[in-house]
C-alpha positions as CSV (number, residue, x, y, z in Angstrom):
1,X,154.0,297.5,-101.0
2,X,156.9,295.0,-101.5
3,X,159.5,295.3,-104.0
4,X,159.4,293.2,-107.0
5,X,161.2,289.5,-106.7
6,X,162.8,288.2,-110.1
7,X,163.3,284.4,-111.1
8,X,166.9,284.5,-111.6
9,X,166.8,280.6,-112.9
10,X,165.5,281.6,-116.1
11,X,167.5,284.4,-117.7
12,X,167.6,285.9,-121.3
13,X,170.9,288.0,-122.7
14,X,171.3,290.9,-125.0
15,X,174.5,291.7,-126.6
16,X,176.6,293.1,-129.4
17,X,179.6,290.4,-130.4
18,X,182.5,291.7,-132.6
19,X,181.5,291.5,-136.2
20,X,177.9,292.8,-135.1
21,X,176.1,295.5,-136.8
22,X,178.4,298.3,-135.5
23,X,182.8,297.7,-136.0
24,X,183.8,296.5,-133.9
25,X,182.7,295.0,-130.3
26,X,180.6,297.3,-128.5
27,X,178.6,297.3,-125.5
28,X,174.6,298.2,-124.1
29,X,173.7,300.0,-121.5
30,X,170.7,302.7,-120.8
31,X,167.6,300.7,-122.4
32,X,164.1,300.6,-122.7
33,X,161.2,297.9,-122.7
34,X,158.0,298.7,-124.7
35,X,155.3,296.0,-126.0
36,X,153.8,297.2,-128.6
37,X,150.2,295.2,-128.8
38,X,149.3,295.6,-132.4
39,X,152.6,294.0,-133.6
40,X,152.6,291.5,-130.8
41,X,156.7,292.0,-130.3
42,X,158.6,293.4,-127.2
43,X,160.8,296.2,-129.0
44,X,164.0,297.6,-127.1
45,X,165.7,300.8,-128.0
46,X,168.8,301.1,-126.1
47,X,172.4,303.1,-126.1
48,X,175.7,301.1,-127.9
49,X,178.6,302.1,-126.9
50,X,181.5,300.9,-129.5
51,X,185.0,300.0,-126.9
52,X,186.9,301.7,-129.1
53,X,184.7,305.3,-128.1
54,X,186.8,307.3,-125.7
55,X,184.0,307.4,-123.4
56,X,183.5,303.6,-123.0
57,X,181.6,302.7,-120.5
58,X,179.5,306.2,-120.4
59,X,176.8,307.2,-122.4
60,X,177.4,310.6,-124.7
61,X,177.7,310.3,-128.8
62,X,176.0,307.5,-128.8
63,X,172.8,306.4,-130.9
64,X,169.9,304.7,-130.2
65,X,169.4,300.8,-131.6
66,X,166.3,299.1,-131.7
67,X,165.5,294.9,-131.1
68,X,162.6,293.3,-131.1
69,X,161.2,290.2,-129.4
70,X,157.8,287.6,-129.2
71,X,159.0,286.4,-125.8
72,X,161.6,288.6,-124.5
73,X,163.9,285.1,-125.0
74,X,165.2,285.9,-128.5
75,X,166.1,289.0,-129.8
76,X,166.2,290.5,-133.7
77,X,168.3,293.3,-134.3
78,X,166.5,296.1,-136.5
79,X,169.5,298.9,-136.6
80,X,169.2,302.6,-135.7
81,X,166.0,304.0,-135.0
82,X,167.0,307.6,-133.1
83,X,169.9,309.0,-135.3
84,X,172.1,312.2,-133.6
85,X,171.5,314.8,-135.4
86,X,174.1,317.6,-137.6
87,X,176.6,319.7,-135.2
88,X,176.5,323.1,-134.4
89,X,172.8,322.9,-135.9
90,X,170.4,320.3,-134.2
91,X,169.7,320.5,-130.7
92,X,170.7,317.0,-130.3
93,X,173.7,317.3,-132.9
94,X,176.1,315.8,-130.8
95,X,174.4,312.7,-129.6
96,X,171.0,311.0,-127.9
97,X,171.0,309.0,-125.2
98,X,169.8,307.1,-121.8
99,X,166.3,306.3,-122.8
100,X,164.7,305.0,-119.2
101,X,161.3,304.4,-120.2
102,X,159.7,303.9,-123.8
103,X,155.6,303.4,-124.4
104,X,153.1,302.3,-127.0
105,X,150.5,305.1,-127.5
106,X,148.1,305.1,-130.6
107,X,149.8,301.5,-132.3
108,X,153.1,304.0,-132.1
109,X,156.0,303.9,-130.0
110,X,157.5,306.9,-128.0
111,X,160.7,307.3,-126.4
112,X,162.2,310.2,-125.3
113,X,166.1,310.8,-125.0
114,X,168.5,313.1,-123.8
115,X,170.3,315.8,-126.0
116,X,173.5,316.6,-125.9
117,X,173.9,319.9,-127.6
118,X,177.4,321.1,-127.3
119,X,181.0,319.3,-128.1
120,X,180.9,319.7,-124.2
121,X,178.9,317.5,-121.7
122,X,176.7,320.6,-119.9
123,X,173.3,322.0,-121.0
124,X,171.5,318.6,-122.1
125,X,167.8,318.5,-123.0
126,X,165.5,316.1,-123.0
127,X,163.8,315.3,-126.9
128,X,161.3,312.8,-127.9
129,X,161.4,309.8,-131.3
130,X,158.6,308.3,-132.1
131,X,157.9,305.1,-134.6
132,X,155.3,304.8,-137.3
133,X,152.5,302.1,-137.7
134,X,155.8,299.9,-138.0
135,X,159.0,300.4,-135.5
136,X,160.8,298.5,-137.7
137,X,160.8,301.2,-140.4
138,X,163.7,303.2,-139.3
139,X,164.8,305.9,-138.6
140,X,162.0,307.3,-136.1
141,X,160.8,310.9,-136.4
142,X,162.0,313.2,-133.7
143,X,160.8,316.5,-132.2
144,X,162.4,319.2,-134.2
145,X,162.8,321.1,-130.5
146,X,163.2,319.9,-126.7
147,X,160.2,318.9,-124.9
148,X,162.1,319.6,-121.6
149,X,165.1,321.8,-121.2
150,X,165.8,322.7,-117.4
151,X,168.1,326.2,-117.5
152,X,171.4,325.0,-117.4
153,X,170.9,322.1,-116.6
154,X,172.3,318.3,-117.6
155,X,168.9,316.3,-118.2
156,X,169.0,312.8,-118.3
157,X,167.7,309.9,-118.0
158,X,164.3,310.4,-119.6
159,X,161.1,307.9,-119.2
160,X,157.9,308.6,-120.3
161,X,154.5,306.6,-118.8
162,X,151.0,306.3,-119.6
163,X,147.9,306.0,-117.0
164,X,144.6,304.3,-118.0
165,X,141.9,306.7,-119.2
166,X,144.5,309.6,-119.5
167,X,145.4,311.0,-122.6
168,X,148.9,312.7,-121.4
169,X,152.4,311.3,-121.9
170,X,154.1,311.5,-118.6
171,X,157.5,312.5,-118.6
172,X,160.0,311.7,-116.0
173,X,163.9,312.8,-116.0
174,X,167.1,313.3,-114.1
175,X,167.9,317.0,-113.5
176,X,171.3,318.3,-112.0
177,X,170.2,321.7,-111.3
178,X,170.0,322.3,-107.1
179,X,171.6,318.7,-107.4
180,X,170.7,315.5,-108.8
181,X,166.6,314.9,-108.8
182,X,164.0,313.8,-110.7
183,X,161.5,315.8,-112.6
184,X,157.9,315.9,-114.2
185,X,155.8,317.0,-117.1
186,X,152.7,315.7,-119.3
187,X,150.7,317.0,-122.1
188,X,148.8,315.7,-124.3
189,X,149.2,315.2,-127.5
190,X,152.6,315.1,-127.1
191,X,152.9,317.7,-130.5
192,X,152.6,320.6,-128.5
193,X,154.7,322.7,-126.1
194,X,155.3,320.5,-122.9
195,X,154.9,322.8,-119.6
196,X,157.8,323.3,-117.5
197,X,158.9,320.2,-115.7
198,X,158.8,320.3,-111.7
199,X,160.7,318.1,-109.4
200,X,159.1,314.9,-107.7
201,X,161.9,313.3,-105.4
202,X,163.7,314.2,-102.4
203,X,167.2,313.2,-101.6
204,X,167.1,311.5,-97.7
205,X,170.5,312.7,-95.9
206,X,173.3,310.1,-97.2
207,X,172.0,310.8,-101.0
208,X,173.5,312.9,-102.8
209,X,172.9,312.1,-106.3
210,X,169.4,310.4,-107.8
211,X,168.7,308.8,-111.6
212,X,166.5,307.6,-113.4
213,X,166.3,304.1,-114.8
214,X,163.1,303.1,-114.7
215,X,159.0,304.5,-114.8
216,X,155.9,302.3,-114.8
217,X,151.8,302.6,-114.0
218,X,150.8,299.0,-112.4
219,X,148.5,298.5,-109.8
220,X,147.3,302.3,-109.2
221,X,150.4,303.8,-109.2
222,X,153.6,305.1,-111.0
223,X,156.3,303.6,-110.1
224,X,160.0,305.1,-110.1
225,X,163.1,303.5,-109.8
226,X,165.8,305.3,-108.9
227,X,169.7,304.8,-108.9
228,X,171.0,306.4,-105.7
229,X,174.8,307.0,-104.5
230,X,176.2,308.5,-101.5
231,X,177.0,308.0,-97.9
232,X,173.7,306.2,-97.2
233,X,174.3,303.2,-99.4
234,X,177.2,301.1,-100.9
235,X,177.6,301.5,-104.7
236,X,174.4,302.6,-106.7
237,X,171.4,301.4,-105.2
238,X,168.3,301.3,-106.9
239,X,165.6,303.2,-105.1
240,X,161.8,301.9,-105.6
241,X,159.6,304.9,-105.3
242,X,156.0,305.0,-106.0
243,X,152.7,307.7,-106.3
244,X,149.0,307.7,-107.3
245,X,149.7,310.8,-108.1
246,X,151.8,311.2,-111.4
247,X,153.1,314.6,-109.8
248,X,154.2,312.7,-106.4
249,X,155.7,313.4,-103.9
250,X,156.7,310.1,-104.9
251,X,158.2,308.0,-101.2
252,X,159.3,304.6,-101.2
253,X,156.9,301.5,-101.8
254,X,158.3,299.5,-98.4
255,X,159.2,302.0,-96.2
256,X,161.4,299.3,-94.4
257,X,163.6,298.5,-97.6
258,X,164.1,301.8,-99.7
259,X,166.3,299.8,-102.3
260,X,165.6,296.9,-104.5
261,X,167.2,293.6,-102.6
262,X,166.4,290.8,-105.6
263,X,169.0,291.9,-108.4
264,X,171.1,289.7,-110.5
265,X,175.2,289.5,-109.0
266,X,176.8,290.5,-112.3
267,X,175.6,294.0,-112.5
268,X,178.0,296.7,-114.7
269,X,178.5,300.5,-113.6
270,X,175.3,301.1,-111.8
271,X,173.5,297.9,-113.2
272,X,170.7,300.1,-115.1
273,X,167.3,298.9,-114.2
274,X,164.8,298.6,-116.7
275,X,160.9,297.3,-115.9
276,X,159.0,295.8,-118.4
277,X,155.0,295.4,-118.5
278,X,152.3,294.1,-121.1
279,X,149.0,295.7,-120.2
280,X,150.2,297.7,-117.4
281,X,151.7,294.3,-115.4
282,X,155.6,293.9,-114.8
283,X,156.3,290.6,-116.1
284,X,160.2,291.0,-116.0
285,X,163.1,293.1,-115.7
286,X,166.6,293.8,-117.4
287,X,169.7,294.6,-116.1
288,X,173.1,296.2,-117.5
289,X,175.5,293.4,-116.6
290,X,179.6,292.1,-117.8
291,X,179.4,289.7,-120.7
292,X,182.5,289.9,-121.8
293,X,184.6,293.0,-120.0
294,X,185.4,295.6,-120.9
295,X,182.2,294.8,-122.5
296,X,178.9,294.8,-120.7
297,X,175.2,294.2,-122.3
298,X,172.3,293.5,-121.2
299,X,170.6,290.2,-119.2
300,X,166.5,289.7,-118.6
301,X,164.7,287.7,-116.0
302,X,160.9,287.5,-115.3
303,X,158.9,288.5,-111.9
304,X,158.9,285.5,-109.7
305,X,155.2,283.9,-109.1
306,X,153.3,284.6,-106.1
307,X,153.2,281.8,-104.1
């Protein structure tokens, strides 16, 4: 199965300009592509980061934002739909983050997000928003506990995906525990206690660390993409893995060409990759990319045509 090819000719952008809705200039990254078919609107929920935040260009006490779109072209802002929560009491007190894969379920979206817990960076869980009838009434309700918390572990990176004629709401993450991986759950509905997640990937020698940025069901499979690093590749390439079983093991869709090739040339600190599908077909992708640096946001371009 090839990897997908993008029309970089025709391009959309994403940003947040100084006197936006935030002080200040501020920049997107982790993001997440979800069409929601009773609304008829793309909506976006996505990490910004304000320059003057002494973790610019990471991801940590952030907050999620939500835009929507008819056409992916233009974009409304809405404000924030995932709030952090109170410290020293909410499990995600001190920030939400990295949302890698958001879906429509029951005319409602769902996105998960990681916690971060502690004034520190270690022992982050993954929890889960969700929208009424209308996204646009914010903020989102959230799980009042982790759906996955791996021992010790920094979870990240979280997507969740849907497969026809099953009722479950997969979940996929980053875990750092016995190194960087990915990891799997699903229950259904997604009120009660999710079972413990279980990893899905293997690193191939050269790799030493693996993260999400993207999960989608299309053509009988789930499909992961991956942001690799180590010895094995320059940079962070993004790995296209795929399954017909959402437990894997999930191995790369062209076993010639592990790593996507068609990617746009301005791509920003790992150049997260996010798929987006209406009725289980990817139409398009978006990219983190430099606008304006230090500040980086986001840029959208649709699947070529098959010829």
């Amino acid at each position: 199965m090839a990897s997908p090819q993008f029309s970089f000719d025709i391009g959309w952008q994403i940003a947040l300009p100084p006197g936006g809705p935030i002080p200040g200039s501020a920049s997107i990254r982790e993001h997440a592509v979800a069409w929601h078919p009773g609304r008829e609107r793309f909506y976006l929920v996505g990490d910004v980061i304000p320059l003057g935040n002494p973790h610019h260009p990471n991801t940590y006490d952030t907050e999620l934002h939500l835009w929507s779109s008819p056409d992916l072209t233009l974009w409304q802002y809405h404000g924030v739909a995932v709030p952090k929560g109170v410290p020293e009491q909410d499990y995600d007190g001190y920030g939400v983050a990295s949302p890698a894969g958001m879906v429509s379920v029951g005319g409602q979206l769902w996105v998960p997000f990681s916690a971060r817990r502690t004034s520190g960076f270690a022992k982050r869980p993954i929890g889960l928003a969700w929208s009424g009838p209308d996204p646009e009434v914010l903020p989102w309700t959230k799980s009042p506990t982790p759906i996955s918390d791996v021992p010790d572990s920094e979870d990240d990176d979280p997507a969740l995906v849907v497969l026809p004629g099953d009722p479950r709401l997969h979940l996929y993450h980053r875990s750092t525990v016995g190194g960087y991986h990915i990891r799997h759950t699903a229950t259904a509905p997604p009120y009660q206690p999710w079972p413990p997640s279980r990893p899905v990937t293997y690193r191939p020698p050269g790799i030493r660390a693996q993260e999400l940025t993207g999960a989608i069901a299309t053509d009988g499979h789930i499909h992961l993409f991956v942001i690799e690093q180590g010895t094995a590749v320059h940079g962070a390439a993004i790995a296209h893995l795929i399954a017909r079983d959402p437990n894997g093991p999930f191995l790369p869709a062209n076993p010639s060409q592990r790593h996507l090739v068609s990617q746009p040339p301005t791509l920003a600190y790992g150049g997260h990759f996010t798929p987006v599908t209406r009725d289980h077909e990817l139409i398009a992708a978006f990219w983190t990319v430099n606008q304006d640096p230090p500040r980086y946001g986001l840029q959208g371009h649709p699947v070529r045509p098959c010829r």
